[in-house]
Backbone bond lengths (Angstrom), bond angles and torsions (degrees), N, CA, C in turn:
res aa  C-N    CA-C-N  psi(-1)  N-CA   C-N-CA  omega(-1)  CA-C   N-CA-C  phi
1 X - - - 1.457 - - 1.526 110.64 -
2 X 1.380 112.11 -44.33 1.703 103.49 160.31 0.918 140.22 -41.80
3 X 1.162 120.09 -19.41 1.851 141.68 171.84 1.003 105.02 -44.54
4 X 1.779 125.09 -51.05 1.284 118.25 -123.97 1.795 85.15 -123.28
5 X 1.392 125.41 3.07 1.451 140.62 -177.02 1.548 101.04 -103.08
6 X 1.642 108.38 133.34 1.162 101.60 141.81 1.173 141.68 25.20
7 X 1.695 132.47 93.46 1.453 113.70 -164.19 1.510 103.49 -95.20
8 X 1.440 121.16 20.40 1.672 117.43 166.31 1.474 97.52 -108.62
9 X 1.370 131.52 11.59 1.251 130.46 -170.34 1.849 94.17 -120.03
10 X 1.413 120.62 -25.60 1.579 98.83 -163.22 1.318 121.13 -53.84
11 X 1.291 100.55 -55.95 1.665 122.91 -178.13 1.621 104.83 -26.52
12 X 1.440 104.95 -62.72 1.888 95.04 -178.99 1.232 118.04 -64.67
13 X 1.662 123.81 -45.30 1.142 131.43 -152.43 2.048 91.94 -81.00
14 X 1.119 119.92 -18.95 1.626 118.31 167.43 1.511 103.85 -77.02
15 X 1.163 118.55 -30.25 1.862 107.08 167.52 1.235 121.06 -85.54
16 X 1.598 108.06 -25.60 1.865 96.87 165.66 1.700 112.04 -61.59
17 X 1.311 108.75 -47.26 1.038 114.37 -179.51 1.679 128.96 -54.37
18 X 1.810 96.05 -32.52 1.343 71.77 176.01 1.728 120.02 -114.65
19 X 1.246 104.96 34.23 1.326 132.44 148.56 1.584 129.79 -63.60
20 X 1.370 93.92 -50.92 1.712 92.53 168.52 1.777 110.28 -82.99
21 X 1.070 116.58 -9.24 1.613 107.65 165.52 1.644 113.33 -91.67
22 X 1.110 81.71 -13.41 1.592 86.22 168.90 1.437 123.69 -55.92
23 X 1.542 95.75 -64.63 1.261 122.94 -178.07 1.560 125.82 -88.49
24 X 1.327 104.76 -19.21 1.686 122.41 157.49 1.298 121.77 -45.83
25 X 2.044 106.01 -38.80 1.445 110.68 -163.44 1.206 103.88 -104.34
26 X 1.298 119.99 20.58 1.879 119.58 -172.56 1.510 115.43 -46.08
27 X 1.564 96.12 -58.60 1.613 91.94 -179.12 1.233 109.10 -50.17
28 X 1.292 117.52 -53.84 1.799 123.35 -152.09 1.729 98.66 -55.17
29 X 1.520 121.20 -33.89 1.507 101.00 -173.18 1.635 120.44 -114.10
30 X 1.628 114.15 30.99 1.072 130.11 -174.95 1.571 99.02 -131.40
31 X 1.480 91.19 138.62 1.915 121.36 163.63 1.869 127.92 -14.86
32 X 1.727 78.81 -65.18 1.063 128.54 -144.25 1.522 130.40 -153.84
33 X 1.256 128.59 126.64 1.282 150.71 175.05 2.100 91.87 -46.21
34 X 0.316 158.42 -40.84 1.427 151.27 177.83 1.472 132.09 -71.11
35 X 1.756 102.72 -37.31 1.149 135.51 165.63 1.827 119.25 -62.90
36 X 1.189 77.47 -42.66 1.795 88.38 172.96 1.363 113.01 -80.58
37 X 1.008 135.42 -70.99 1.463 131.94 147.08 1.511 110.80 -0.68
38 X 1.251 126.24 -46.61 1.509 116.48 -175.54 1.629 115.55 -79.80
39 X 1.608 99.07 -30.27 0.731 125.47 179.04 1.850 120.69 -45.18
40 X 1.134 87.85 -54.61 1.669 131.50 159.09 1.377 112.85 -16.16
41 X 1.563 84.79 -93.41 1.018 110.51 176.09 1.473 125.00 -51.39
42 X 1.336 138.07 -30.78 1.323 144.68 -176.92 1.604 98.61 -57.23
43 X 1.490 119.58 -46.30 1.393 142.18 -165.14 1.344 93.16 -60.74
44 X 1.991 119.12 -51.84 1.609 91.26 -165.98 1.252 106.48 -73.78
45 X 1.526 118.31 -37.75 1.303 126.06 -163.90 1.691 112.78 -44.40
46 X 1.406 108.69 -31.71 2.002 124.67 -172.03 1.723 83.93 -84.87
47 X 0.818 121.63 -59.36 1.472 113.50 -167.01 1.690 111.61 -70.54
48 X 0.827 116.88 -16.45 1.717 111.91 -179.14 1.499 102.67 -126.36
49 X 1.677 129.69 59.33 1.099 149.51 126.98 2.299 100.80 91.55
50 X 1.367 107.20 1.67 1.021 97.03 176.14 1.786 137.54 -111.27
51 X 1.051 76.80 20.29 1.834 102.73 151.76 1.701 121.81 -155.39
52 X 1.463 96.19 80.31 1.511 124.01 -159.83 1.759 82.12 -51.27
53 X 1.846 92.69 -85.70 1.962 97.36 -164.27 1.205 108.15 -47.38
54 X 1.278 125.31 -47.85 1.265 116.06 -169.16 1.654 130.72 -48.98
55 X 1.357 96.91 -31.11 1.157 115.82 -168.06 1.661 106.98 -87.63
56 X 1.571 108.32 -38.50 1.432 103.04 -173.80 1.550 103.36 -77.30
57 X 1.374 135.13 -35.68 1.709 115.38 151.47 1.151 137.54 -71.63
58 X 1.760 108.73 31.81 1.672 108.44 168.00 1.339 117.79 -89.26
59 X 1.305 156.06 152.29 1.149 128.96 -133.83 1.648 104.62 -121.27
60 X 1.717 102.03 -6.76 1.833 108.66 149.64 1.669 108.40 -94.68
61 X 1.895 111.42 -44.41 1.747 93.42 -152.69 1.488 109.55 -89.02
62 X 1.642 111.44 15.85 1.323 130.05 172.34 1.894 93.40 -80.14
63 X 0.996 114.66 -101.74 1.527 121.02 -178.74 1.863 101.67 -23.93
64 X 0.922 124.20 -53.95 1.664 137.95 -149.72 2.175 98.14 -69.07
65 X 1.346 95.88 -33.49 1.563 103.38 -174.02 1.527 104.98 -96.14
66 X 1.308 119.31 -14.42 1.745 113.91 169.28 1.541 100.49 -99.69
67 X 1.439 121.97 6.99 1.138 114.53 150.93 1.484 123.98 -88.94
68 X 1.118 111.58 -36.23 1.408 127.57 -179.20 1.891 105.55 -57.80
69 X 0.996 101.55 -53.00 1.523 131.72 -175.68 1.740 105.27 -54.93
70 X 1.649 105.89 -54.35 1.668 114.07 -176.92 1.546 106.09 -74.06
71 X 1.287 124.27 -27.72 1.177 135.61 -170.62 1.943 120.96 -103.05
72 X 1.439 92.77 -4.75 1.333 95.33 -173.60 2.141 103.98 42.77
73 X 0.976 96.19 69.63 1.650 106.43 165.11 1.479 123.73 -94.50
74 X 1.616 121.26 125.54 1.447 100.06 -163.32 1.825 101.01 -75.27
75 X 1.080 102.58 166.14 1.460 132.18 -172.29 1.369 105.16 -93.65
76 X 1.407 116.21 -25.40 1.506 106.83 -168.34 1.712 106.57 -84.62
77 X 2.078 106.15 -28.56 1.424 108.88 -179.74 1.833 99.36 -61.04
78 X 1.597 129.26 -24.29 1.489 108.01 -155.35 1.490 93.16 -77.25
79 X 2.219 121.35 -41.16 1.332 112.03 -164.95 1.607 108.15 -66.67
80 X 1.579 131.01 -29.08 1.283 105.40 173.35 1.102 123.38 -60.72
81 X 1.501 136.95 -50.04 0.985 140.36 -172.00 1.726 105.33 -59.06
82 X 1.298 137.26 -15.54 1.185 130.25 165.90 2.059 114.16 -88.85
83 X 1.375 76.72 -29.70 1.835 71.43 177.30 1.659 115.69 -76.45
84 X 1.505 98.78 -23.48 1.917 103.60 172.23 1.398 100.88 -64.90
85 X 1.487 126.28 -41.21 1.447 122.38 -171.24 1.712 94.32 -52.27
86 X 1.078 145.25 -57.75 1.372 139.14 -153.12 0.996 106.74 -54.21
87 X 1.906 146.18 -6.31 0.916 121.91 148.10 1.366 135.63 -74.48
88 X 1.222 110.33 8.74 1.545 120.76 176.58 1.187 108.62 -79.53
89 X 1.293 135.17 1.34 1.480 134.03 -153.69 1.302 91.41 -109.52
90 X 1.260 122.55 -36.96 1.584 110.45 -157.35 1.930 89.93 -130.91
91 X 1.810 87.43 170.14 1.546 81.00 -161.29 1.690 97.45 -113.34
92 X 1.395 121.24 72.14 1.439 118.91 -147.28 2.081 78.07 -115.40
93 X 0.738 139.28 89.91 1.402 154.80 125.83 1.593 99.54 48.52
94 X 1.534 128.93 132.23 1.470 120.07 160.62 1.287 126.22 -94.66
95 X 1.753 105.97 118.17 1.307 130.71 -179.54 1.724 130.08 -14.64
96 X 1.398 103.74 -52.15 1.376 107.61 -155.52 1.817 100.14 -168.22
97 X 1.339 127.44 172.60 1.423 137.30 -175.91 1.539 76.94 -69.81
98 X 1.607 112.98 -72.26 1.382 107.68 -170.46 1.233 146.30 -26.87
99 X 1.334 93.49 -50.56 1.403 97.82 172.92 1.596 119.78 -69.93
100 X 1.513 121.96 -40.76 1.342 123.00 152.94 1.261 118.56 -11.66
101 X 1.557 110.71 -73.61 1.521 123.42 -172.74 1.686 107.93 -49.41
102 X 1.376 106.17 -48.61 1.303 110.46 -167.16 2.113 107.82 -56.20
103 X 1.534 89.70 -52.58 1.060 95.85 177.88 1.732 133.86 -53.34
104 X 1.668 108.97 -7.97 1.309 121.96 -144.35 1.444 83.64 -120.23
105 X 1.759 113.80 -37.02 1.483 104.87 159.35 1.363 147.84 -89.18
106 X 1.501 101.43 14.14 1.970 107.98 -167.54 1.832 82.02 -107.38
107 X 1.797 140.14 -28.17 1.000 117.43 178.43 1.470 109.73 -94.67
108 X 1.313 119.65 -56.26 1.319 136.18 -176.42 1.825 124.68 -60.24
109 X 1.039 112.92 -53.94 1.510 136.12 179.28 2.059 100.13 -69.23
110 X 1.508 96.93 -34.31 1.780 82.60 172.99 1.230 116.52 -84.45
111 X 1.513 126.32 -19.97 1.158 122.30 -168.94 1.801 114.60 -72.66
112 X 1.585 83.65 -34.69 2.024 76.81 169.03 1.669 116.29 -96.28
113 X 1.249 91.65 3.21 1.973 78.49 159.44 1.572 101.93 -110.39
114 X 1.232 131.86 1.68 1.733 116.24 160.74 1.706 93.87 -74.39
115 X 1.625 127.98 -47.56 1.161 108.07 -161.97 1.802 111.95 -63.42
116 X 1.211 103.49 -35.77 1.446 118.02 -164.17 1.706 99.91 -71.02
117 X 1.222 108.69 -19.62 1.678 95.85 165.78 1.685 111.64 -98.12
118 X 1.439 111.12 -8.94 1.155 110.55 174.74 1.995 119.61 -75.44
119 X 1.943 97.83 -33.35 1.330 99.66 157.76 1.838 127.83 -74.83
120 X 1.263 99.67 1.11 1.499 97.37 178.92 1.642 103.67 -108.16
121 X 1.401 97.60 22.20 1.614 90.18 -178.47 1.484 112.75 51.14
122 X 1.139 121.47 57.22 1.335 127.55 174.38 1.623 121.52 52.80
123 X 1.318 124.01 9.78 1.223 127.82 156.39 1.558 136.54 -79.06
124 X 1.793 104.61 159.33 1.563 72.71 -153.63 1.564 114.73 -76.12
125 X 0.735 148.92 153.60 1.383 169.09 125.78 1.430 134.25 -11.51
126 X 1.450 105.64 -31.66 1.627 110.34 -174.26 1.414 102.70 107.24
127 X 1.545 94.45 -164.40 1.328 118.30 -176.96 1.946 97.49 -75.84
128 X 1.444 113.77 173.19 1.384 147.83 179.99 1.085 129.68 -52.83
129 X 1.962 101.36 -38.37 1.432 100.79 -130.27 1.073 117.14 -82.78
130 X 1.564 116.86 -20.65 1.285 109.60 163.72 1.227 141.96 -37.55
131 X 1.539 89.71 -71.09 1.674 114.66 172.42 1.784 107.02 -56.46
132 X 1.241 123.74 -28.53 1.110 127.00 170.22 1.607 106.85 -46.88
133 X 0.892 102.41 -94.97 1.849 123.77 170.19 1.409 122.68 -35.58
134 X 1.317 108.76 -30.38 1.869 116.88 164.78 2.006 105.00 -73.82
135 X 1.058 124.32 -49.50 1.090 128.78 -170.62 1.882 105.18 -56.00
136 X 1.321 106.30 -41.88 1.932 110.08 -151.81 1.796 71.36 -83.04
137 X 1.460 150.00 -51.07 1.044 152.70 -142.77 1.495 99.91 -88.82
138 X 1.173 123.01 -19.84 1.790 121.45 169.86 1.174 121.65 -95.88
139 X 1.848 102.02 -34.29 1.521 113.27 168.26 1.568 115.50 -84.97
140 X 1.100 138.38 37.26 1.529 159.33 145.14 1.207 121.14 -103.69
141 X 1.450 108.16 -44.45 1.501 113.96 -159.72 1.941 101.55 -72.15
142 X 1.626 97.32 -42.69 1.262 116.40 -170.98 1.535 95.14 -75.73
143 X 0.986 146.39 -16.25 1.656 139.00 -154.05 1.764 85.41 -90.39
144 X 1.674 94.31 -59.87 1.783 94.81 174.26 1.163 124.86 -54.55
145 X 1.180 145.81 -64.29 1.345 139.50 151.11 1.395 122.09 -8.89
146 X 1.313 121.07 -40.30 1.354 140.35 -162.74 1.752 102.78 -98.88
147 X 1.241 111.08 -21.97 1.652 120.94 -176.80 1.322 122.18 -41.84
148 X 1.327 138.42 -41.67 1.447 146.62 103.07 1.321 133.60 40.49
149 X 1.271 107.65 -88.43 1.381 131.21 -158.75 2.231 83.36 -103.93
150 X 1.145 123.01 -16.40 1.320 125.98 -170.69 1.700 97.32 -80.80
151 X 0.996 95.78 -50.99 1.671 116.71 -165.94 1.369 113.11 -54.48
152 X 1.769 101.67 -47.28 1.690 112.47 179.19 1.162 113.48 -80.93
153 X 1.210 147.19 -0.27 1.458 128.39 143.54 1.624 114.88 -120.68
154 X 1.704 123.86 24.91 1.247 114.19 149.08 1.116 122.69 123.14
155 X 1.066 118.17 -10.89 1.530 157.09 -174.74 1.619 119.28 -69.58
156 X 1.534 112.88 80.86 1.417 120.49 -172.27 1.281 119.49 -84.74
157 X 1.214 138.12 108.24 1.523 133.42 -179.57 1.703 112.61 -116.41
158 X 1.834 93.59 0.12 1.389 87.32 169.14 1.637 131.33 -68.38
159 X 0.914 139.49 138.82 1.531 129.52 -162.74 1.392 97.54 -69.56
160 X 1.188 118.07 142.89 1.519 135.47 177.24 1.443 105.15 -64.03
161 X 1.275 117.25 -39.62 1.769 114.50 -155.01 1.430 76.57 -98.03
162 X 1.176 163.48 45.34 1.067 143.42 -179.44 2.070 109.47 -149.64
163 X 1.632 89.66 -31.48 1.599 106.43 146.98 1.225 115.98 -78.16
164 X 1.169 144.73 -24.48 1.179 140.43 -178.54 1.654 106.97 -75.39
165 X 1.658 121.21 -52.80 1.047 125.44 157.81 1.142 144.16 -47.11
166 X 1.280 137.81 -1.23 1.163 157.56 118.05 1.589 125.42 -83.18
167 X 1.331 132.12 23.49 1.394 139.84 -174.04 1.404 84.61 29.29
168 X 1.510 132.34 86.67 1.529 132.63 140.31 1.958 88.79 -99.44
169 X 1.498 98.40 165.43 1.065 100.07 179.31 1.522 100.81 -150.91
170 X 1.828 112.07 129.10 1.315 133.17 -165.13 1.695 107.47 -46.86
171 X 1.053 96.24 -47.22 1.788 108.13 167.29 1.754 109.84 -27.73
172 X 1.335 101.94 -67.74 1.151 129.98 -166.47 1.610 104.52 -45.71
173 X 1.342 120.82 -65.70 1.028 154.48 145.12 1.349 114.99 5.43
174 X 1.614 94.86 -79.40 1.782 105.32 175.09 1.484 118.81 -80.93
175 X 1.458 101.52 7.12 2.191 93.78 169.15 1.511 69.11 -130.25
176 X 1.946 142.16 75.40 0.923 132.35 109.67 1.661 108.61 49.73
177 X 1.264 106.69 66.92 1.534 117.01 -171.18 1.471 98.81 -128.35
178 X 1.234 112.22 122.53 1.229 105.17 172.21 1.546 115.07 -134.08
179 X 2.016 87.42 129.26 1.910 89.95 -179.62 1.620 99.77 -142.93
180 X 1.517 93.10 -175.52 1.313 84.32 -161.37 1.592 142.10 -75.27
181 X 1.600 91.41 -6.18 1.374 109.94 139.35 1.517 129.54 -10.63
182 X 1.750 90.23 -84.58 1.462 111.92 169.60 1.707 113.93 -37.12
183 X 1.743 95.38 -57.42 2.107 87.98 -174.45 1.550 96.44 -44.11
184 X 1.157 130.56 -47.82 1.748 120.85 -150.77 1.543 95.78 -67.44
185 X 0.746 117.59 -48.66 1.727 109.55 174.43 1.130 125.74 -62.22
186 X 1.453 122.63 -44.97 1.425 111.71 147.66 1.567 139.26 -43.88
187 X 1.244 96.98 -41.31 1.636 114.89 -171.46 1.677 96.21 -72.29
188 X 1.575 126.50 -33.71 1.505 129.94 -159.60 1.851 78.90 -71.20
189 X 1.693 113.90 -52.01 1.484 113.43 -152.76 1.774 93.59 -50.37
190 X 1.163 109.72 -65.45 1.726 128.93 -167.22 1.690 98.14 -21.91
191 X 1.390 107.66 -74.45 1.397 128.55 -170.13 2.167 95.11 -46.98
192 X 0.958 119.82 -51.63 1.253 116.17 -151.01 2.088 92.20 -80.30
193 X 1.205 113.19 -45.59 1.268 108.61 154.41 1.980 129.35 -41.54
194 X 1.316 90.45 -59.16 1.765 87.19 173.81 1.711 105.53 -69.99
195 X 1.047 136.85 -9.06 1.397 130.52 -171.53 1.722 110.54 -100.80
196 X 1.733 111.67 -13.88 1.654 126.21 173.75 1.691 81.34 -78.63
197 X 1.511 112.69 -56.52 1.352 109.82 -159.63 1.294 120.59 -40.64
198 X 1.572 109.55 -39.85 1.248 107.36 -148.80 1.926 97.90 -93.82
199 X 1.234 109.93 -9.41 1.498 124.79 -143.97 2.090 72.30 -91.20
200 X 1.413 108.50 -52.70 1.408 105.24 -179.71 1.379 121.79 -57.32
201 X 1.098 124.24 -47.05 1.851 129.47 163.02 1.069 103.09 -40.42
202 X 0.964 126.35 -59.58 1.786 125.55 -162.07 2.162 110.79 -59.10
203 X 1.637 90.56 -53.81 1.384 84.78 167.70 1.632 131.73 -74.04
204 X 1.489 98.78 -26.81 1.366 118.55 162.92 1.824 100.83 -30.65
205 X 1.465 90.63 -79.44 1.791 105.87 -165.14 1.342 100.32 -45.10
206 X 1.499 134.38 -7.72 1.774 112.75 -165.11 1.474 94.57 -108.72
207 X 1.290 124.63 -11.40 1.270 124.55 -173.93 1.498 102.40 -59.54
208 X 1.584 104.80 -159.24 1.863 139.49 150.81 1.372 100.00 -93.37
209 X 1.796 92.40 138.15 1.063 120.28 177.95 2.010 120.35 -66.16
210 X 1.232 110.09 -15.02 1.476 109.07 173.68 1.239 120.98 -99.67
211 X 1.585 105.33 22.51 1.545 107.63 156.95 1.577 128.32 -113.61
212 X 1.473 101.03 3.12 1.307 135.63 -174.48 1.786 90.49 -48.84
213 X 1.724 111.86 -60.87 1.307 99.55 -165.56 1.549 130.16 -74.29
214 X 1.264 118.83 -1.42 1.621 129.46 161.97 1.500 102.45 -53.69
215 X 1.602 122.42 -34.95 1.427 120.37 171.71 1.119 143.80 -72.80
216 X 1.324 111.96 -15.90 1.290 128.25 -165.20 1.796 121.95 -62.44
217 X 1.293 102.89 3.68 1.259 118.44 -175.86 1.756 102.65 -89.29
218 X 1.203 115.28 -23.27 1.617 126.39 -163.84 1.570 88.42 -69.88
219 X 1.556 122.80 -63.36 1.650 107.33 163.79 1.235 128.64 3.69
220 X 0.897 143.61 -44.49 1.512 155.00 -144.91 1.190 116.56 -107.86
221 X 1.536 100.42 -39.87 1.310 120.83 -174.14 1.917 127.38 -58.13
222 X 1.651 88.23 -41.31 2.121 88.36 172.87 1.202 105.36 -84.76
223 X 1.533 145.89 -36.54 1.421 144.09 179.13 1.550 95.47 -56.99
224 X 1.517 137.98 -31.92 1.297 117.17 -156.56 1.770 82.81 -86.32
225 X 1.333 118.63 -53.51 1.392 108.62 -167.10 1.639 118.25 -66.46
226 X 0.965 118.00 -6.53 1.528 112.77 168.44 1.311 108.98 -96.20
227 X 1.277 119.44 -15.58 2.018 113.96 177.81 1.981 95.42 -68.01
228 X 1.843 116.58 -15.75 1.216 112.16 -151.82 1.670 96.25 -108.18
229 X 1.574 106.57 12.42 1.884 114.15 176.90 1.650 99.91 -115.99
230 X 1.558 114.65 1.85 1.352 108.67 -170.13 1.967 100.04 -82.39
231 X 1.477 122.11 137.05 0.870 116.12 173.64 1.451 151.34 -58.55
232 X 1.515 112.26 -3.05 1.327 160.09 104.65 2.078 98.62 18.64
233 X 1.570 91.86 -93.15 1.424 127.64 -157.89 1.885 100.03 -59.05
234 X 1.765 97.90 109.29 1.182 138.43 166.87 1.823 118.66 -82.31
235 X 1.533 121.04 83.68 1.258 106.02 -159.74 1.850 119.68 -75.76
236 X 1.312 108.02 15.49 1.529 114.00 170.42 1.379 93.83 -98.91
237 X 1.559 132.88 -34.52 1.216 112.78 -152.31 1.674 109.41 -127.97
238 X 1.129 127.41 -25.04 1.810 136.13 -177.35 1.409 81.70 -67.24
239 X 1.776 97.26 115.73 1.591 119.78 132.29 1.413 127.34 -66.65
240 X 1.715 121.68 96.48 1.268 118.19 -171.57 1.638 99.62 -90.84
241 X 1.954 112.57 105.64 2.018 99.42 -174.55 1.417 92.90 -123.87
242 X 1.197 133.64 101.75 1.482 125.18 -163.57 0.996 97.09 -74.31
243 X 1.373 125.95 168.19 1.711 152.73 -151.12 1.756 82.92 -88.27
244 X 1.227 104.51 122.17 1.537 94.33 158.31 1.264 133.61 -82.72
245 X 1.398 116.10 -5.15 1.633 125.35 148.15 1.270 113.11 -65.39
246 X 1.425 130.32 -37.84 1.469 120.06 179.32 1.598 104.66 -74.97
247 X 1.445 113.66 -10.23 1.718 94.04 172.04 1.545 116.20 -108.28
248 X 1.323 116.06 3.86 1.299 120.37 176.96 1.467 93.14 -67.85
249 X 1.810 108.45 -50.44 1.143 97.38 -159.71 1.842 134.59 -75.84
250 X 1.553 99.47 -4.55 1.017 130.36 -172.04 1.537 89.01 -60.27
251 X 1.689 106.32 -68.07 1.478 108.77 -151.07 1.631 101.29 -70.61
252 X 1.470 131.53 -48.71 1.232 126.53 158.26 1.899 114.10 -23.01
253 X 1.041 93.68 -61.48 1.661 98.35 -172.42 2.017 92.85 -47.52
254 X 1.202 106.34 -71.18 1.263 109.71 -168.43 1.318 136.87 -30.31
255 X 1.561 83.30 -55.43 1.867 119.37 -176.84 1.780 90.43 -58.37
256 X 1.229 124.96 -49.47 1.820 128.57 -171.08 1.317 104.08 -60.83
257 X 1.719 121.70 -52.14 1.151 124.28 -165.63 1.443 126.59 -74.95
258 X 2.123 101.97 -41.66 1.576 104.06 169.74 2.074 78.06 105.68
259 X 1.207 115.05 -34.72 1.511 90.42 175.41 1.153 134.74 -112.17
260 X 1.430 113.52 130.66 1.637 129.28 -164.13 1.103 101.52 -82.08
């Protein structure tokens, strides 16, 4: 996606970026729920000035803090988005739609308003709402996609009030049972994703055009949820891994056209 940004902008926007994969993949390369947590923690500690050297020869929170620094980026958007990660550690069930959203905007929803102030050269930007509404619509889309690999070791992100509303039942869930129950909860997620989506285009379109490319990831986003209405699509078991030529070309297409 840097490709298609600003070439006095890549350099940071490749360390924001690879900050949230950093910290995206915590669980996946830790033990243990405890381990990650430390893990964690090292992140705020480099980012909020208390492992200066250490941090400036890390080979993301080195680049990631002379971005922060050139861009005046707040510090407080990087520690939420690391303290939301701590629910990845443990497999304690998600609360409510609400909390979803919330959760979909302290990691996801900041990352394209750090970039989007990173394409404005650190100016302000406006209101949210975009980046608001792109984030809950990537952090859904991706949660589903991810449903899978979530499921087999325990990992509930389905909203509780939302299993309850369809009598799905968590049980069900963790021996990977799927009925049709389940579609309605899926199908509620889909809809509430295409409806962030669309809520983000709209503000998208009223913006400036050189923030267009912090978005270019939203592309991806309705092809993944309609590969997940094809009758095909098994939600314990369909690997949804899109062609990474079909998303190069997405964002190319985009980046030419101006539409996300």
């Amino acid at each position: 996606m840097c490709l298609f940004s600003p070439e006095e902008h890549r350099h940071s926007l490749a360390a924001l970026y690879a900050f949230h994969y950093e910290i995206s993949r915590t669980r996946d390369v830790v033990s243990e729920p405890m381990i990650g947590e430390i893990r964690l923690q090292w992140w705020r500690e480099a980012l909020t000035g208390g492992r200066e050297a250490e941090a400036m020869a890390h080979p993301v929170a080195g680049p990631l803090l002379v971005a922060i620094r050139r861009y005046r980026l707040p510090t407080p958007s990087f520690i939420h988005l690391i303290d939301a990660r701590v629910f990845d550690l443990y497999d304690d069930p998600m609360p409510s739609i609400r909390d979803l959203e919330a959760y979909c905007g302290e990691t996801n929803s900041a990352i394209y308003r750090l970039s989007s102030l990173i394409l404005a050269d650190g100016r302000d930007v406006g209101p949210a709402d975009s980046a608001g509404h792109a984030g809950v619509a990537q952090g859904i889309t991706n949660l589903l996609v991810a449903l899978p690999r979530h499921a087999m070791r325990g990992q509930l992100y389905l909203p509780q009030d939302l299993l309850a509303r369809h009598s799905y039942l968590p049980e069900d869930y963790r021996a990977r049972i799927g009925t049709a129950a389940l579609d309605e909860v899926l199908a509620d997620l889909r809809q509430m994703a295409r409806d962030h989506l669309t809520t983000s285009r709209r503000f998208l379109a009223q913006g400036p055009d050189y923030l267009k490319s912090a978005f270019l990831s939203l592309t991806s986003q309705m092809p993944m949820l309609k590969a997940m209405e094809n009758s095909s699509y098994r939600a314990f078991e369909t690997q949804l891994e899109p062609s990474r030529l079909a998303v190069i070309y997405r964002f190319w297409r985009a980046a030419k056209t101006g539409k996300i």
